[in-house]
C-alpha positions as CSV (number, residue, x, y, z in Angstrom):
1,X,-5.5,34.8,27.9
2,X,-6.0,35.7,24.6
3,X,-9.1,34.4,22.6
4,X,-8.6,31.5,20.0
5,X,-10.0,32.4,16.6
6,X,-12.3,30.2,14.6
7,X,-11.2,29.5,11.2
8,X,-12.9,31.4,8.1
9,X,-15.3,29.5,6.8
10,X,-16.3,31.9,3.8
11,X,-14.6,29.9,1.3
12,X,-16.0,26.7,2.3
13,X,-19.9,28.0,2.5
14,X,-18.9,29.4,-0.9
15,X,-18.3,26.0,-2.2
16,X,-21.1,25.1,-0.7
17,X,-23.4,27.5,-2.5
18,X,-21.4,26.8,-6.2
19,X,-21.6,23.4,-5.8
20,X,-21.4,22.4,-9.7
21,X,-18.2,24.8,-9.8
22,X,-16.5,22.8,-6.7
23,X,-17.2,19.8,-8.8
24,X,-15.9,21.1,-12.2
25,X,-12.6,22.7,-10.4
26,X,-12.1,19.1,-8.4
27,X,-12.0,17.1,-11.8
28,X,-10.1,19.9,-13.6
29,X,-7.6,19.6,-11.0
30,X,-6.8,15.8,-11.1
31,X,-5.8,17.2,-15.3
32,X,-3.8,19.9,-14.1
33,X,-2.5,17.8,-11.2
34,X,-1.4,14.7,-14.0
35,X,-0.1,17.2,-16.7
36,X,2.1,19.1,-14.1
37,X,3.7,16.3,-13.2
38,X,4.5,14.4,-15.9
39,X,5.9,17.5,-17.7
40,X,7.6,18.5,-14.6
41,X,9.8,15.3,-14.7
42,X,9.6,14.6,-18.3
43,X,8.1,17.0,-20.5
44,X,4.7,17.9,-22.1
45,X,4.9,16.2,-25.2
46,X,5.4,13.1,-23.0
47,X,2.5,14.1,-20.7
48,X,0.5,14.2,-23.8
49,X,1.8,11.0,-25.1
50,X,1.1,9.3,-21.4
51,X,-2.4,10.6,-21.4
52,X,-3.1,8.7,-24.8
53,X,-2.3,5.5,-22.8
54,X,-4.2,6.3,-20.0
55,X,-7.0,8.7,-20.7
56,X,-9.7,6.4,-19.7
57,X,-8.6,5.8,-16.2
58,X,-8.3,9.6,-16.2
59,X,-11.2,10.6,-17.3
60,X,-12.8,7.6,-15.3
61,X,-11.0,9.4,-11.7
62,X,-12.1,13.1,-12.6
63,X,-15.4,12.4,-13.6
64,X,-15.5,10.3,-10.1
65,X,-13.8,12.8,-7.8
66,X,-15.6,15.8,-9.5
67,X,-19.2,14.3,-9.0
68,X,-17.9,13.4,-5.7
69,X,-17.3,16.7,-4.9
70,X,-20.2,18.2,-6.2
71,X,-22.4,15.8,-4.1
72,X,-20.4,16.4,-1.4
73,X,-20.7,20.5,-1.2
74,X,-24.6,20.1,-2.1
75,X,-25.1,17.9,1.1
76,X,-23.6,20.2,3.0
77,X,-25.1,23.0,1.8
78,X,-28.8,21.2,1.6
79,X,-27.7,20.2,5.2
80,X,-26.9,23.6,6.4
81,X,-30.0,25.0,4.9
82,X,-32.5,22.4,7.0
83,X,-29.9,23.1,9.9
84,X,-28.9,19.1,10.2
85,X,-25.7,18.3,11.6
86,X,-23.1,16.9,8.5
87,X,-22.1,14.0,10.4
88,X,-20.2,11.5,8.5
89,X,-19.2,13.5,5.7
90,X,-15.6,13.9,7.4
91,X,-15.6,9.8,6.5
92,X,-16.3,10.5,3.1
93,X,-13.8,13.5,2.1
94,X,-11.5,10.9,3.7
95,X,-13.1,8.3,0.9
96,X,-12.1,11.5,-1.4
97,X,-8.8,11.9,-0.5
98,X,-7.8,8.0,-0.6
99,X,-9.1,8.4,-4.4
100,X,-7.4,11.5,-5.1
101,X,-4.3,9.5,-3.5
102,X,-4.5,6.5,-5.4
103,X,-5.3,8.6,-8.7
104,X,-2.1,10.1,-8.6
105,X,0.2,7.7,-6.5
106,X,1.4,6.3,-9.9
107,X,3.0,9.9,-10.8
108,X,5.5,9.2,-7.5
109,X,7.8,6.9,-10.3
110,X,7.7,10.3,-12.0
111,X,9.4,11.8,-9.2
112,X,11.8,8.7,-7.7
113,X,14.5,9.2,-10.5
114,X,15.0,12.6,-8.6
115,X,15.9,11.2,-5.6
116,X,17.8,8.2,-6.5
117,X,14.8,5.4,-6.2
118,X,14.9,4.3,-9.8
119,X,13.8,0.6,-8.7
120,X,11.0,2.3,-6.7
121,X,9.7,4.4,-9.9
122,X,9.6,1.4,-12.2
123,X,7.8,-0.5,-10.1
124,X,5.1,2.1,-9.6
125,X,5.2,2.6,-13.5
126,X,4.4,-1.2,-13.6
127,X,1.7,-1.2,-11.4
128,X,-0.2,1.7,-12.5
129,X,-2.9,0.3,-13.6
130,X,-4.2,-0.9,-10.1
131,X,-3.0,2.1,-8.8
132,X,-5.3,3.5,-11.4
133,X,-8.0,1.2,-11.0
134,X,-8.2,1.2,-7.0
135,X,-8.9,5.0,-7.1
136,X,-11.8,4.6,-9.5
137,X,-13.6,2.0,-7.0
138,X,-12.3,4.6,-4.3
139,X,-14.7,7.6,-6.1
140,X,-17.4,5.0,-6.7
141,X,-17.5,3.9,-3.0
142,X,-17.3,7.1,-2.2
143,X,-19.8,8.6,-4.1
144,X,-22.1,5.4,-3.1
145,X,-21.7,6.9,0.6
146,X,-22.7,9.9,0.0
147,X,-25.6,9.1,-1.9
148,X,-26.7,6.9,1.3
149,X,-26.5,10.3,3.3
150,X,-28.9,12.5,0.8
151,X,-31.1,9.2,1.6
152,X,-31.1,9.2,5.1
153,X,-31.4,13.0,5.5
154,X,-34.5,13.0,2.8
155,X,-32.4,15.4,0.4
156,X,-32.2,15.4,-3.4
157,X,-28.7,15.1,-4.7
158,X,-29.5,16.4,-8.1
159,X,-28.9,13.1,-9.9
160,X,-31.3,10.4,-11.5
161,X,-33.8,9.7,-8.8
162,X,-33.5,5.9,-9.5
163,X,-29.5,6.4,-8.9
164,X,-30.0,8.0,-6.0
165,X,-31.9,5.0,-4.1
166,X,-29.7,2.4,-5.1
167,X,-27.8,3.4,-2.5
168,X,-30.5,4.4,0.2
169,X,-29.4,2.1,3.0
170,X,-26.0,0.6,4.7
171,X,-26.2,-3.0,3.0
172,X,-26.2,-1.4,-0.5
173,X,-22.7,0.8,0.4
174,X,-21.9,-2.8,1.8
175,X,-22.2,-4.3,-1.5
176,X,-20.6,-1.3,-3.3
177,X,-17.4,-1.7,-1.3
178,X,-17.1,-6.0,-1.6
179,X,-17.6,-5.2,-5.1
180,X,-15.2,-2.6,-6.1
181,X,-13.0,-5.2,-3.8
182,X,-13.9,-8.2,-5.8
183,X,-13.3,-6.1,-9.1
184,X,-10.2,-4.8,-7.6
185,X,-8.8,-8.2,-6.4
186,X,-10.1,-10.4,-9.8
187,X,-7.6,-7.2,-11.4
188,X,-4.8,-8.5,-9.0
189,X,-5.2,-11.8,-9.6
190,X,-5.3,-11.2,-13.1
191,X,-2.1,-8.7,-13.3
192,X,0.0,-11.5,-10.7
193,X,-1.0,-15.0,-11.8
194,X,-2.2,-15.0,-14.8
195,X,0.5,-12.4,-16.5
């Protein structure tokens, strides 16, 4: 019977140890990742032309999912140097990838002319905006989950002190995620009702 083999793990402790460069590659990525396919489907000039209408949101989910990242691969690595287990942070790369999801779910209408879903690409072009919006709160819930972690492992995430213990125990990730969800659904009723 032959003997499975365990994944390498090189590049990952790698991350680990360049934390700051996993986070500057993750928010470079969500650029390249919203350039490519606009002008895949369109054109540059209209990725450029795209970005002037929605630069802040874009800005708003690479800064998040960068700092994410970087908090993420410096628990880990702060983690594996005290030889702590990492529990839990599988729930918040999931947090990650629902961002990264929602960041780019909007660039599907891109796509949907392709395959003969022009009704389906409009209406993700009209919604954008809480497309947009919900993976912002996504990164922010996220990141507020992993700042509880640093807290109750006793490890310095590299940020403000003061922003680290906002979120030292379960009630105040609580809060972060009613908010974003009272933020995201006052957007809702905002696009819906009063539009």
């Amino acid at each position: 019977m032959k003997e499975s083999k365990k994944p390498d793990r090189k590049w990952v402790r790698w991350l680990e140890r360049n934390n700051k460069t996993a986070g500057s590659a993750a928010a470079l990525m969500i650029f390249l990742f919203y350039f490519g396919i606009i002008s895949f489907a369109n054109s540059f000039s209209h990725a450029l032309e795209q970005f002037s209408l929605d630069w802040y949101w874009i800005i708003a989910l690479s800064a998040g999912l960068g700092l994410q990242a970087y908090l993420h691969f410096k628990l880990r690595h702060e983690l594996s140097k005290k030889a702590l287990s990492a529990n839990g942070l599988a729930a918040s790369s999931g947090v990650s990838g629902t961002a990264m999801l929602a960041c780019c779910a909007h660039h599907v209408s891109d796509a949907l002319p392709f395959l003969g879903l022009a009704a389906a690409a409009g209406f993700f072009y009209d919604y954008r905006d809480l497309f947009l919006l919900f993976g912002v709160l996504s990164n922010f819930v996220g990141m507020a989950y992993v700042l509880k972690m640093y807290n109750s492992h006793g490890v310095e995430s590299g940020l403000p002190l003061s922003m680290q213990n906002l979120f030292s125990t379960r009630e105040s990730v609580d809060v972060s995620i009613l908010g974003s969800a009272a933020i995201f659904l006052s957007y809702v009723f905002r696009f819906f009702v009063l539009r």
